[in-house]
MIBAVEX-777702 format. One record per residue (C-alpha): residue in one letter; x, y, z. Coordinates in steps of 0.5 Angstrom, whole numbers. Layout:
<recs>
a_X_Y_Z
...
</recs>
This chain:
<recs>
x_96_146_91
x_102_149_89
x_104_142_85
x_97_139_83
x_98_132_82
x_93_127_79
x_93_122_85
x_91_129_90
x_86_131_86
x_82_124_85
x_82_123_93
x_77_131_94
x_71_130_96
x_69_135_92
x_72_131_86
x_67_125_88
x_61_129_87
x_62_132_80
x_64_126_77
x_58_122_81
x_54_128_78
x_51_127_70
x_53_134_68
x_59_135_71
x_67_132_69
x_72_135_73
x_78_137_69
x_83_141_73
x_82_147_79
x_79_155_78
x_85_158_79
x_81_163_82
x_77_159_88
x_82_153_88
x_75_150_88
x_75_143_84
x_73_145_76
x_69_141_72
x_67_142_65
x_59_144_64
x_56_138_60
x_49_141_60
x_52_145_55
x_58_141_52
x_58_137_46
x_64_139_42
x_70_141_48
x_76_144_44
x_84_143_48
x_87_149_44
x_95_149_46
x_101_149_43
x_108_144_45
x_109_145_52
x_103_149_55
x_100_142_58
x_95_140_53
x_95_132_53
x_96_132_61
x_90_136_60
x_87_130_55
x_89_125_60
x_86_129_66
x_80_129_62
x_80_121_60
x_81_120_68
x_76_123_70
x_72_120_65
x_75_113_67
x_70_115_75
x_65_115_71
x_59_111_70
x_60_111_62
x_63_109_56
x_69_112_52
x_72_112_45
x_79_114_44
x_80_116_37
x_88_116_38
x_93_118_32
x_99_114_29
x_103_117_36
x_99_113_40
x_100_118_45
x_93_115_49
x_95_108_48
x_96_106_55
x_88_107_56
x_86_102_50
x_85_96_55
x_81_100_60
x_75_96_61
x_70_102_59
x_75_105_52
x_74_102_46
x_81_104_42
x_82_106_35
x_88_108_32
x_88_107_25
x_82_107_19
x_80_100_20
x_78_101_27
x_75_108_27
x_71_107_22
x_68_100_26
x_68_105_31
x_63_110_29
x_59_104_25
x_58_102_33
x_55_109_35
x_51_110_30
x_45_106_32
x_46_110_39
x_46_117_35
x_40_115_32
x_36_113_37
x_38_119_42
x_37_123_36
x_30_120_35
x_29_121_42
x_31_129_43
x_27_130_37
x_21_127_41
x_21_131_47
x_23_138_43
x_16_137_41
x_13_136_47
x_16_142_48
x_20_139_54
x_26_144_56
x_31_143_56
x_34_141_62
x_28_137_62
x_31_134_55
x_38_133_59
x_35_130_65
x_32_125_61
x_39_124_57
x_42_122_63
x_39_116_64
x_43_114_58
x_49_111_58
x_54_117_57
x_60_117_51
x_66_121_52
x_69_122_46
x_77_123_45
x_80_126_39
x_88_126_39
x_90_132_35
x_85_134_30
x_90_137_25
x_91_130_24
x_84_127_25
x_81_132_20
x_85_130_13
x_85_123_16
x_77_122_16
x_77_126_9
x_83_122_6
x_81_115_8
x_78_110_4
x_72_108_8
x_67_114_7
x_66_117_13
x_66_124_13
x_59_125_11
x_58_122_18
x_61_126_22
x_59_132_20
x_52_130_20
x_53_127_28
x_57_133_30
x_52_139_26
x_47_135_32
x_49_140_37
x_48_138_45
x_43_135_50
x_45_126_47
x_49_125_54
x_55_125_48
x_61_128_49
x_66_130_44
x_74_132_47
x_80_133_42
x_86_139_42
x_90_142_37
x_95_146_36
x_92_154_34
x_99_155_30
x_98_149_27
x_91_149_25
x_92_150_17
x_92_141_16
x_84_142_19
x_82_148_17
x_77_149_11
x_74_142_13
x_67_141_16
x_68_136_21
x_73_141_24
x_70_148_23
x_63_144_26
x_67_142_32
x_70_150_33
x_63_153_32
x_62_151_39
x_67_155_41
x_67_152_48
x_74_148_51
x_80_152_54
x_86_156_52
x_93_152_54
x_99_157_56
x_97_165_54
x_96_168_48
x_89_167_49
x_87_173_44
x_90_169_39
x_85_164_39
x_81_164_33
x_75_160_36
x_73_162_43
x_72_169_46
x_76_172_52
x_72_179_53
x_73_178_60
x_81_180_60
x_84_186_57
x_88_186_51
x_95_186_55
x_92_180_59
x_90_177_53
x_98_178_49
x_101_175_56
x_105_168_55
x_103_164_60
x_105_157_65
x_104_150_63
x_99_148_65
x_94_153_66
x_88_154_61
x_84_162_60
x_77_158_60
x_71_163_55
x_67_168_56
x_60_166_59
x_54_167_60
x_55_166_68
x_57_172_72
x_61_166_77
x_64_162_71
x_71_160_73
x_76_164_68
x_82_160_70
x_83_152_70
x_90_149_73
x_91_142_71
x_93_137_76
x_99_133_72
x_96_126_69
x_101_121_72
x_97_116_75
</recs>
């Protein structure tokens, strides 16, 4: 659609199916196909919004806790002092955080299921279960989507606070995939100096999977675009659109077009 708007996009039948699916959370359209995109969480765990002001990057944070909302799950939405994702703290499936008290309560919630999931996949790594076989069993775990406002806050904030707990982030987020647990967050690529040097924040990127809002992609410094020629690469581009990176998958979606989150 030339004007894609959440209210359409949740009405797809191909949108249904993807968010009934435990592999897939659909985020946006290929720009290429039209076709519902969904981010692949087979091979998701930590999924970073890069973007600067006014490229779309906290509708695309909204999008992605819609959509997570059509899910049978749980979610965790670790907002900044902005409160910009407030208006989902009463949603029946979102434990809130916003401030140390209720970020550390929360993370002293999930370690339990962290550990026994970890315990888990580490037994069926043994058995030498593949992996697929080790995702198809996660999946009858209730998942976690995790959603971090604004990691230039996030990171300082958890290394600053009183209560530890960056030691135990940067433990959970070293784990890697394949917890049925989703971490989600944004920030600004010129902006990345009040995270950058910190664990937790070098570990999320180190997975260099997420989206590029609005051109520029070159200048990403955590994903890959080998597939855009050097000039697409140095191109501005439209609010609202993402390059997605370099994959394995030939047939991989390159573009995402965001639908505007306003329910």
């Amino acid at each position: 659609p030339a004007k894609p708007v959440w209210s359409l996009f949740e009405e797809l039948e191909d949108f249904g199916k993807a968010a009934a699916d435990p592999a897939l959370l659909p985020v946006g359209y290929n720009g290429d196909s039209a076709d519902v995109y969904s981010i692949p969480l087979r091979h998701t765990y930590c999924w970073m919004i890069w973007g600067g002001k006014r490229t779309g990057k906290t509708n695309l944070m909204k999008v992605c806790i819609q959509s997570a909302l059509k899910k049978d799950c749980r979610i965790g939405i670790l907002d900044s002092p902005e409160g910009l994702y407030s208006a989902y703290a009463e949603e029946e499936k979102v434990s809130y955080a916003a401030d140390e008290e209720s970020v550390f309560n929360f993370f002293a919630g999930m370690t339990p299921v962290f550990k026994e999931r970890n315990q888990l996949k580490r037994r069926m790594a043994s058995e030498d279960m593949e992996e697929d076989e080790i995702f198809a069993r996660m999946a009858q775990e209730t998942p976690w989507f995790i959603f971090i406002a604004d990691m230039a806050w996030f990171a300082p904030f958890i290394y600053n606070a009183e209560r530890k707990m960056s030691g135990f982030m940067e433990n959970i987020l070293s784990k890697g995939e394949l917890h049925n647990i989703y971490f989600i967050s944004e920030i600004d690529p010129d902006n990345t100096s009040p995270a950058s040097g910190y664990g937790l924040y070098e570990s999320f990127i180190g997975y260099k999977t997420g989206v590029h809002m609005g051109g520029h992609a070159g200048d990403n410094p955590s994903l890959s675009f080998e597939y855009l020629s050097y000039t697409e690469q140095m191109k501005a581009g439209k609010a609202g659109t993402g390059q997605l990176p370099d994959s394995e998958d030939e047939n991989a979606a390159r573009k995402l077009v965001v639908p505007l989150a306003r329910r």
